[in-house]
PDB file with one MODEL, atoms N, CA, C and O in Angstrom:
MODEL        1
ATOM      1  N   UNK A   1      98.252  86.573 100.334  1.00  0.00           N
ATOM      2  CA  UNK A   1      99.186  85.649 100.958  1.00  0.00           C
ATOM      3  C   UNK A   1     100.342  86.395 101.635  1.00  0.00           C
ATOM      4  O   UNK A   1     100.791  86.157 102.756  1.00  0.00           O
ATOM      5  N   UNK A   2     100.686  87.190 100.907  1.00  0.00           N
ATOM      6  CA  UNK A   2     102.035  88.280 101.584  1.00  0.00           C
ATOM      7  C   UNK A   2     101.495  88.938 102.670  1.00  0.00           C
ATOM      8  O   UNK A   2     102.291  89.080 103.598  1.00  0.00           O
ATOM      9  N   UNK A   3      99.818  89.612 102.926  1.00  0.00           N
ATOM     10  CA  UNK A   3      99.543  90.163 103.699  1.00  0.00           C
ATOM     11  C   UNK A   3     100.084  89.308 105.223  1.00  0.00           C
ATOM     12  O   UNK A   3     100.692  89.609 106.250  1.00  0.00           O
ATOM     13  N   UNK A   4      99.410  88.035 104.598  1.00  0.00           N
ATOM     14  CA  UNK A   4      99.268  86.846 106.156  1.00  0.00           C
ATOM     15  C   UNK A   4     100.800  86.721 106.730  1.00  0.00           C
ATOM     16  O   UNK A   4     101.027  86.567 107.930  1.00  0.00           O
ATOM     17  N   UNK A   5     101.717  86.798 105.835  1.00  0.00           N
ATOM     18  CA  UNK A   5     102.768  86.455 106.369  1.00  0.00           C
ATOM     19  C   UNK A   5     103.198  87.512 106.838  1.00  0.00           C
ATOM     20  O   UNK A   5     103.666  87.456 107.975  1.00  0.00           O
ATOM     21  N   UNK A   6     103.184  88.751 106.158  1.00  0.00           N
ATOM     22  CA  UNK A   6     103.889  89.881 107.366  1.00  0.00           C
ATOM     23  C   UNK A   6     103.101  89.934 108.318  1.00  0.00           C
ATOM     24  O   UNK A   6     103.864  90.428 109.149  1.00  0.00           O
ATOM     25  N   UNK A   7     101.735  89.746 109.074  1.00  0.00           N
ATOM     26  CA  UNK A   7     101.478  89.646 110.012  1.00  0.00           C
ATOM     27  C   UNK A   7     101.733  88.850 110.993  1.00  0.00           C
ATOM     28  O   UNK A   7     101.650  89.069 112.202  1.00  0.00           O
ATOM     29  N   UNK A   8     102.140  87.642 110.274  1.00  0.00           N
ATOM     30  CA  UNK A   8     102.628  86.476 111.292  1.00  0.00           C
ATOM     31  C   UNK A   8     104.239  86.976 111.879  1.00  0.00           C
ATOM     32  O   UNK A   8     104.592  86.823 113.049  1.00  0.00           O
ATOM     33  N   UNK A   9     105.150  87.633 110.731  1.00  0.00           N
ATOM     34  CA  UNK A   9     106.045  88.162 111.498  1.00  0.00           C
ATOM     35  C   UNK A   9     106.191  89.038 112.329  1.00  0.00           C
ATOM     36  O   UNK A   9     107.052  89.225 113.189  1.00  0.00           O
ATOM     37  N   UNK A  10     104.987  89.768 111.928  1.00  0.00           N
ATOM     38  CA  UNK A  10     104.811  91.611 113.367  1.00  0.00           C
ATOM     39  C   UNK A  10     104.458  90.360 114.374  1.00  0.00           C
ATOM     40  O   UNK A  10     105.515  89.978 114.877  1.00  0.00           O
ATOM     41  N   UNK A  11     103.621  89.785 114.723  1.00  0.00           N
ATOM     42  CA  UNK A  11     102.756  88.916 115.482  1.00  0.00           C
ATOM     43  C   UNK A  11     104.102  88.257 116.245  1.00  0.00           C
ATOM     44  O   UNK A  11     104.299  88.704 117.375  1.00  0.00           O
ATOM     45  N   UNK A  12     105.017  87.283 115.777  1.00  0.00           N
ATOM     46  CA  UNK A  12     105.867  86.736 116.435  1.00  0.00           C
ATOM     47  C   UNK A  12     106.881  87.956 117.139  1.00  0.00           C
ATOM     48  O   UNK A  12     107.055  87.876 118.355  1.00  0.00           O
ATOM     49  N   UNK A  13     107.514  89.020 116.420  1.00  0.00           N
ATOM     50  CA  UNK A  13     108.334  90.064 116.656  1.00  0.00           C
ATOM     51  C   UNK A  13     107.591  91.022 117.707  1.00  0.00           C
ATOM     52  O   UNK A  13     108.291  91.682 118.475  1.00  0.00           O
ATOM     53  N   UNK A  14     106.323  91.108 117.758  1.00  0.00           N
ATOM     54  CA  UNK A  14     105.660  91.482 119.319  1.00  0.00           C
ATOM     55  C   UNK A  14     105.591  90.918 120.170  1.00  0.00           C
ATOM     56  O   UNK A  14     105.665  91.535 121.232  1.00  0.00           O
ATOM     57  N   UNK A  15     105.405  89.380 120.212  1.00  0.00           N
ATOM     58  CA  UNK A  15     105.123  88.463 121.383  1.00  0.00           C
ATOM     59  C   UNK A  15     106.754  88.155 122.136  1.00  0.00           C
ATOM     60  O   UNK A  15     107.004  87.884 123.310  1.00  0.00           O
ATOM     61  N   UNK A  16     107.997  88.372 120.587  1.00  0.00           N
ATOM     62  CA  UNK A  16     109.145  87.889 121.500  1.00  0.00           C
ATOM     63  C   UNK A  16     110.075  89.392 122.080  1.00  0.00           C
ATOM     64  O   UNK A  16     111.144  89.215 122.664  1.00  0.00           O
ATOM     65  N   UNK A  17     109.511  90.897 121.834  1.00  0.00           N
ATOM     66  CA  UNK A  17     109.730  92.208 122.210  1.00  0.00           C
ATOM     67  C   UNK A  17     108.531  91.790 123.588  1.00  0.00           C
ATOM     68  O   UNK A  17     109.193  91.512 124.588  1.00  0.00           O
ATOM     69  N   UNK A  18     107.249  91.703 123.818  1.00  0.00           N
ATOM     70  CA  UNK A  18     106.747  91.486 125.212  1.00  0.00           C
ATOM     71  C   UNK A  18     107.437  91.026 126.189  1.00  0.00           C
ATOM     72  O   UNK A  18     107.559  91.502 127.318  1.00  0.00           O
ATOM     73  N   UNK A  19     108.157  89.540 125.489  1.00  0.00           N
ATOM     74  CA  UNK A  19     108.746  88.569 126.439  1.00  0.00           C
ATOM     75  C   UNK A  19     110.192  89.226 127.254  1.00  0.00           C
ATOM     76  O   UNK A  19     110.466  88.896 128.408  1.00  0.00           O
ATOM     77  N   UNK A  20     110.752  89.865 126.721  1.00  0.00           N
ATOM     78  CA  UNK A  20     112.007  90.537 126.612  1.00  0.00           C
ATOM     79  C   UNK A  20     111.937  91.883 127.719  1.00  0.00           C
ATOM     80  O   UNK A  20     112.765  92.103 128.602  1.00  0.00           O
ATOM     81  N   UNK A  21     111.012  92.507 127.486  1.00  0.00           N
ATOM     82  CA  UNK A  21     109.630  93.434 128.313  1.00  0.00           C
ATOM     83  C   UNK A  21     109.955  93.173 129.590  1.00  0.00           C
ATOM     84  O   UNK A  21     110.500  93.919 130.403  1.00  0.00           O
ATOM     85  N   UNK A  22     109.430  91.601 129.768  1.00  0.00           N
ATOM     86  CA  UNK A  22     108.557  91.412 131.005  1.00  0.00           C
ATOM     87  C   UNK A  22     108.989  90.326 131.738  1.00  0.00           C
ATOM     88  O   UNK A  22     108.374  89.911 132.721  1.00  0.00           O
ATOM     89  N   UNK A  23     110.125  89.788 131.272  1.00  0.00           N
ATOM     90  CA  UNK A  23     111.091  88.781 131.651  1.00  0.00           C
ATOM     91  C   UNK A  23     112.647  89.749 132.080  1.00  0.00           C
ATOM     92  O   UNK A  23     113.247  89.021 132.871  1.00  0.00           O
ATOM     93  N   UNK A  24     113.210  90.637 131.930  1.00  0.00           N
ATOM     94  CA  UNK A  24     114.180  91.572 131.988  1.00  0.00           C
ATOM     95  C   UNK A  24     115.108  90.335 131.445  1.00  0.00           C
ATOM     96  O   UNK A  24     115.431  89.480 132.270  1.00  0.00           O
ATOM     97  N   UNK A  25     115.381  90.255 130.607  1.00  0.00           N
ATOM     98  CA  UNK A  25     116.067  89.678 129.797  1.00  0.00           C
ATOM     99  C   UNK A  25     117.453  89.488 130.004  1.00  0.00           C
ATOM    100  O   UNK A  25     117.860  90.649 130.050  1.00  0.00           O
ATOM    101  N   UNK A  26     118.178  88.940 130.118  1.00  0.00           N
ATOM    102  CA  UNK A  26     119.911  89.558 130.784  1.00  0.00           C
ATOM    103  C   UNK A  26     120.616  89.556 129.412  1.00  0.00           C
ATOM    104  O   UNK A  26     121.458  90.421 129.169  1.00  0.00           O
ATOM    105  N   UNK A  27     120.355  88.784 128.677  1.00  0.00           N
ATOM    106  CA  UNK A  27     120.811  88.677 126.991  1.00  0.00           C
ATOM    107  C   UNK A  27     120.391  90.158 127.001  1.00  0.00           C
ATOM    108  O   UNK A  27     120.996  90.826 127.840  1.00  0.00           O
ATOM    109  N   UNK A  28     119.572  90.756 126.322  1.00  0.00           N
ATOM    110  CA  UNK A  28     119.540  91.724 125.635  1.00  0.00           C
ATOM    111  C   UNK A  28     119.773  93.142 126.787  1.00  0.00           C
ATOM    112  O   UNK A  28     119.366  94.201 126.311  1.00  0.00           O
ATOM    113  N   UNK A  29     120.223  93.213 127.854  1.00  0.00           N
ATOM    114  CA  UNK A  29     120.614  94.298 128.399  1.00  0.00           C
ATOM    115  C   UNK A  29     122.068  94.388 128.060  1.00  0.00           C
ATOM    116  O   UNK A  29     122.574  95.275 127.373  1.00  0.00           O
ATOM    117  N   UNK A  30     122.782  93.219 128.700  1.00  0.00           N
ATOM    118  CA  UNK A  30     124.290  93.188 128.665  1.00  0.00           C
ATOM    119  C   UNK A  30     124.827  92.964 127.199  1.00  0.00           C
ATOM    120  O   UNK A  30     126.042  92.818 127.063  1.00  0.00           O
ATOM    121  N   UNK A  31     124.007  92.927 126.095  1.00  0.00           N
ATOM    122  CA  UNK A  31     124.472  92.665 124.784  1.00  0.00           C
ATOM    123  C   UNK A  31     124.245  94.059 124.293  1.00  0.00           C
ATOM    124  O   UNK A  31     125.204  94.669 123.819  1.00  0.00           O
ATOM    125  N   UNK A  32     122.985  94.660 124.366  1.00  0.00           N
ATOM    126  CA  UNK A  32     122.870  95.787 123.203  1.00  0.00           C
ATOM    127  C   UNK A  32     122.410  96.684 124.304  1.00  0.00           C
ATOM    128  O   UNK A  32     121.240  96.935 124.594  1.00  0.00           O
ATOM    129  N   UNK A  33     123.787  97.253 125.034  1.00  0.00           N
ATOM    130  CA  UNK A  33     123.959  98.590 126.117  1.00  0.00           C
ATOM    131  C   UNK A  33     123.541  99.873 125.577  1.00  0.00           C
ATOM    132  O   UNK A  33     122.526 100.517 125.843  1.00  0.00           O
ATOM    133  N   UNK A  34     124.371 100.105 124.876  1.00  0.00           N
ATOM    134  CA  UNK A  34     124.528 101.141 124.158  1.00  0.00           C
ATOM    135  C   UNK A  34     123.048 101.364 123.458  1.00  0.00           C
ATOM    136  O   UNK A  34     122.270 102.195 123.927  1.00  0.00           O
ATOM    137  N   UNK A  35     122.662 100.441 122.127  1.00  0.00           N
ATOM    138  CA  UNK A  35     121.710 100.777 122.011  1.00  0.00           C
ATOM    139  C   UNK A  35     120.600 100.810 122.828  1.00  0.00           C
ATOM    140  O   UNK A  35     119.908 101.783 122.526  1.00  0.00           O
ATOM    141  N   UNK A  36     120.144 100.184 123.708  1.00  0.00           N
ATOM    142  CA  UNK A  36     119.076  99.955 124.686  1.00  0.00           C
ATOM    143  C   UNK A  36     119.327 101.691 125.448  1.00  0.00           C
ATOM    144  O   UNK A  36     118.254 102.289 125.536  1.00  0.00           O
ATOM    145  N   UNK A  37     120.377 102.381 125.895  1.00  0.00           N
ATOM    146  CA  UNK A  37     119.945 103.493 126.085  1.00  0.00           C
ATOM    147  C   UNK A  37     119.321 104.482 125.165  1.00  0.00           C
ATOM    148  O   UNK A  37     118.723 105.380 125.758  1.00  0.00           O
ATOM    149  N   UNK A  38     119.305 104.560 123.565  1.00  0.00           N
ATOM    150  CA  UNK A  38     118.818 105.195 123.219  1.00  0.00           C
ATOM    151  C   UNK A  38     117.642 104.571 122.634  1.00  0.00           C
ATOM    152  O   UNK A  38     116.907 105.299 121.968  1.00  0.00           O
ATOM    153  N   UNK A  39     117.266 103.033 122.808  1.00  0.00           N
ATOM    154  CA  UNK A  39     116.051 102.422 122.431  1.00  0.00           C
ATOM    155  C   UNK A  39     115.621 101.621 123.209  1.00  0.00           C
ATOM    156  O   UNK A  39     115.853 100.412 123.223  1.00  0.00           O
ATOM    157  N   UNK A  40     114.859 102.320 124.028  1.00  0.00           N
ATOM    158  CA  UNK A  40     114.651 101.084 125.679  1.00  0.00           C
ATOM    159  C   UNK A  40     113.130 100.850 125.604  1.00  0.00           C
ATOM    160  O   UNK A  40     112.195 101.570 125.256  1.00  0.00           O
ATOM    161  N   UNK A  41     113.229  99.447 126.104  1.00  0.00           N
ATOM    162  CA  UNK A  41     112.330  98.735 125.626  1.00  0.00           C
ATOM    163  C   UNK A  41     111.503  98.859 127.132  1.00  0.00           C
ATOM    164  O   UNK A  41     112.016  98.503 128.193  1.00  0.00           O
ATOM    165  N   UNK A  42     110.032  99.472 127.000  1.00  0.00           N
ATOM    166  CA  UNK A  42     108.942  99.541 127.801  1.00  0.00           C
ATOM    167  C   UNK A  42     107.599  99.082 127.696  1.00  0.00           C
ATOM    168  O   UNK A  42     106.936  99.332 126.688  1.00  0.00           O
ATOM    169  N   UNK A  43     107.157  98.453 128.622  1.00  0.00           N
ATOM    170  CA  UNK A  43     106.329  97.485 129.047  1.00  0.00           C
ATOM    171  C   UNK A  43     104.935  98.195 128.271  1.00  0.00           C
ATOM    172  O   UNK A  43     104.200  97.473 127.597  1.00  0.00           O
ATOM    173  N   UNK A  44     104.704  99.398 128.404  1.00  0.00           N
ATOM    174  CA  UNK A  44     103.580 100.092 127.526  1.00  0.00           C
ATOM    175  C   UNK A  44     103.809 100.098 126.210  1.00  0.00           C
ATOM    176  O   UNK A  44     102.743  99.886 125.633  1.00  0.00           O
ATOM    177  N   UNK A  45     104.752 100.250 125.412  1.00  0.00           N
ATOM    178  CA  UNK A  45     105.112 100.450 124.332  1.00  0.00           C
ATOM    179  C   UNK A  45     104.880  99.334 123.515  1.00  0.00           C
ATOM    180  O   UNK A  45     104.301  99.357 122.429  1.00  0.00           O
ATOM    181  N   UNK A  46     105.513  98.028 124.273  1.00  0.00           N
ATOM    182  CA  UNK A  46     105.335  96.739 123.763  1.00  0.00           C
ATOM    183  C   UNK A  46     104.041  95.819 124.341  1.00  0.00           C
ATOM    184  O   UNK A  46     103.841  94.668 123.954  1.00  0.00           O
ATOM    185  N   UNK A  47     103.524  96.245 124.944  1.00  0.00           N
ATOM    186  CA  UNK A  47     101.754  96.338 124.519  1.00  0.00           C
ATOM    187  C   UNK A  47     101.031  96.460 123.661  1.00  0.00           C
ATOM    188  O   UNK A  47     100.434  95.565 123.063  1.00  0.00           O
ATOM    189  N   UNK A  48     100.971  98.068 123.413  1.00  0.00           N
ATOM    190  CA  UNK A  48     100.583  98.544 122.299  1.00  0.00           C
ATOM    191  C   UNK A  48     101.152  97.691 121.305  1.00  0.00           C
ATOM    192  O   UNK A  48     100.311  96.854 120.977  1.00  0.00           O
ATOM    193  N   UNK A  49     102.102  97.569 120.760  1.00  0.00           N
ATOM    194  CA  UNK A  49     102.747  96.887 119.456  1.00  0.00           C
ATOM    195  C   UNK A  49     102.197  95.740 119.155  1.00  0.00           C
ATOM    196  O   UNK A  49     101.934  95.481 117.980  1.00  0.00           O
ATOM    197  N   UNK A  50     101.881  94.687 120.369  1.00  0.00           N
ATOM    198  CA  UNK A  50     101.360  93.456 120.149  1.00  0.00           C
ATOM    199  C   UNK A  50      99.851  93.777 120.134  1.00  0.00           C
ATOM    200  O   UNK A  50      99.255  92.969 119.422  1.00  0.00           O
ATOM    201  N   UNK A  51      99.053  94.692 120.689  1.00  0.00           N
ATOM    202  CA  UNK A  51      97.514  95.173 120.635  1.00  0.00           C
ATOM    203  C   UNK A  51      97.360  95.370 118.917  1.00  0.00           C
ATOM    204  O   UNK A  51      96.670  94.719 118.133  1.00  0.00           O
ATOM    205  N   UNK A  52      98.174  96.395 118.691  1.00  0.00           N
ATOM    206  CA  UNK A  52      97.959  96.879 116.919  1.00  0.00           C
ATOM    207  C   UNK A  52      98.695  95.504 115.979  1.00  0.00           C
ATOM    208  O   UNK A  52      98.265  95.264 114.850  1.00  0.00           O
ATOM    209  N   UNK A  53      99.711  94.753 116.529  1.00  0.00           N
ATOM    210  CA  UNK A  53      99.825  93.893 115.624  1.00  0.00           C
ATOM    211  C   UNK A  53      98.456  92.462 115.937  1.00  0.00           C
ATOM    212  O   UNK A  53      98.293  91.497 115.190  1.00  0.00           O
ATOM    213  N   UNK A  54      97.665  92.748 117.218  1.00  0.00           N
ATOM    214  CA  UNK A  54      96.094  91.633 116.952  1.00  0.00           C
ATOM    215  C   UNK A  54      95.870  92.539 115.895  1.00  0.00           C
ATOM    216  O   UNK A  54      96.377  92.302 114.799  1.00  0.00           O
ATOM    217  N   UNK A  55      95.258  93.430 116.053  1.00  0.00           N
ATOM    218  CA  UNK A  55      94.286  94.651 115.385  1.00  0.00           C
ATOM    219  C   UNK A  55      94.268  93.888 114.073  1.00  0.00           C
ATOM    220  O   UNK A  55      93.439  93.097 113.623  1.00  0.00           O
ATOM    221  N   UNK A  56      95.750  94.480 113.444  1.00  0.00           N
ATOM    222  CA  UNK A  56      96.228  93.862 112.007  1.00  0.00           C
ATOM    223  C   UNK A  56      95.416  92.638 111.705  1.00  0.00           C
ATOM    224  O   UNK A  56      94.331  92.634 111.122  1.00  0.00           O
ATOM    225  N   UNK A  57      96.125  91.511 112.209  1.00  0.00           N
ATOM    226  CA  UNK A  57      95.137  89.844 112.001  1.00  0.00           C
ATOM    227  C   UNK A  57      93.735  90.127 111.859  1.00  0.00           C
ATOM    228  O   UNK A  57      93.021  89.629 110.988  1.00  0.00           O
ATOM    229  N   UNK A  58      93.197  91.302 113.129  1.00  0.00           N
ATOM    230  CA  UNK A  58      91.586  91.021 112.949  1.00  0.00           C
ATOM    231  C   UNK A  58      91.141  91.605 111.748  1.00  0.00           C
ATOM    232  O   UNK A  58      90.225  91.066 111.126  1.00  0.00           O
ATOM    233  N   UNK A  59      91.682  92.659 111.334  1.00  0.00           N
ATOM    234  CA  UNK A  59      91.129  93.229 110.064  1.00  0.00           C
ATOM    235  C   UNK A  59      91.553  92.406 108.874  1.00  0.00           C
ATOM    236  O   UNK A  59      90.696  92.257 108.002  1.00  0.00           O
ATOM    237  N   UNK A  60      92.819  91.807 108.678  1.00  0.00           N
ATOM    238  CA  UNK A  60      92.960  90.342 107.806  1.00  0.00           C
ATOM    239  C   UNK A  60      91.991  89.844 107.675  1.00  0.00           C
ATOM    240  O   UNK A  60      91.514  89.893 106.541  1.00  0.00           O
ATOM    241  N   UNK A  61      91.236  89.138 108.728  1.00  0.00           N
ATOM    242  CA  UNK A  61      90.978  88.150 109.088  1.00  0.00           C
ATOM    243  C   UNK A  61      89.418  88.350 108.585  1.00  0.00           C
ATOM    244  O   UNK A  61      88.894  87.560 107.800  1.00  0.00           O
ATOM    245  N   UNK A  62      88.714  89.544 109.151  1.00  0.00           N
ATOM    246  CA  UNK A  62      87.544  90.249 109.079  1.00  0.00           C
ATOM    247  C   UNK A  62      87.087  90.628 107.478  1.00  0.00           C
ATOM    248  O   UNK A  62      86.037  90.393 106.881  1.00  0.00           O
ATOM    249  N   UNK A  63      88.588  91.455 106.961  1.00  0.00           N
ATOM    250  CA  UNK A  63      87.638  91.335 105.581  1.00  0.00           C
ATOM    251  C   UNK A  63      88.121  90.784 104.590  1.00  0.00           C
ATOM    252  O   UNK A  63      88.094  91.199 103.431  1.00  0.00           O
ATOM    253  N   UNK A  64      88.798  89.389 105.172  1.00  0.00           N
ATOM    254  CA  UNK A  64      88.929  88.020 104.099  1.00  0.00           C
ATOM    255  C   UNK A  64      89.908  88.596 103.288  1.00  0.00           C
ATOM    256  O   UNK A  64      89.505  88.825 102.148  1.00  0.00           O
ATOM    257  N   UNK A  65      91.575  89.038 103.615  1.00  0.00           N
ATOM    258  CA  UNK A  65      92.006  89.741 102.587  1.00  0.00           C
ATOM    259  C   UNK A  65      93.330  88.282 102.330  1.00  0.00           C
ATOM    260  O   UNK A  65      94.143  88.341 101.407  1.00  0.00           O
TER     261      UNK A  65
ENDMDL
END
């Protein structure tokens, strides 16, 4: 049961890091400056994240855990 739910949170926390991605967000540039230069958020990166957080579900999902 704990498994399902941390996946549902990687799962939501990738889809709303994509959105952020690929929408250029004006909230999160003009809010977190500072950090966003030393943690900048790229369109490949947050791909991958949401690819390995399916992955996760399918192997959940696959061997019935």
């Amino acid at each position: 049961m704990i498994v399902k739910i941390i996946f549902w949170l990687l799962l939501v926390d990738s889809l709303i890091v994509n959105y952020i991605a690929w929408s250029k967000c004006e909230a999160y540039f003009s809010t977190f400056a500072l950090f966003r230069r030393y943690f900048p958020i790229t369109k490949g990166w947050t791909i991958w994240y949401l690819v390995l957080s399916l992955f996760i579900g399918y192997l959940i999902y696959f061997y019935k855990i």
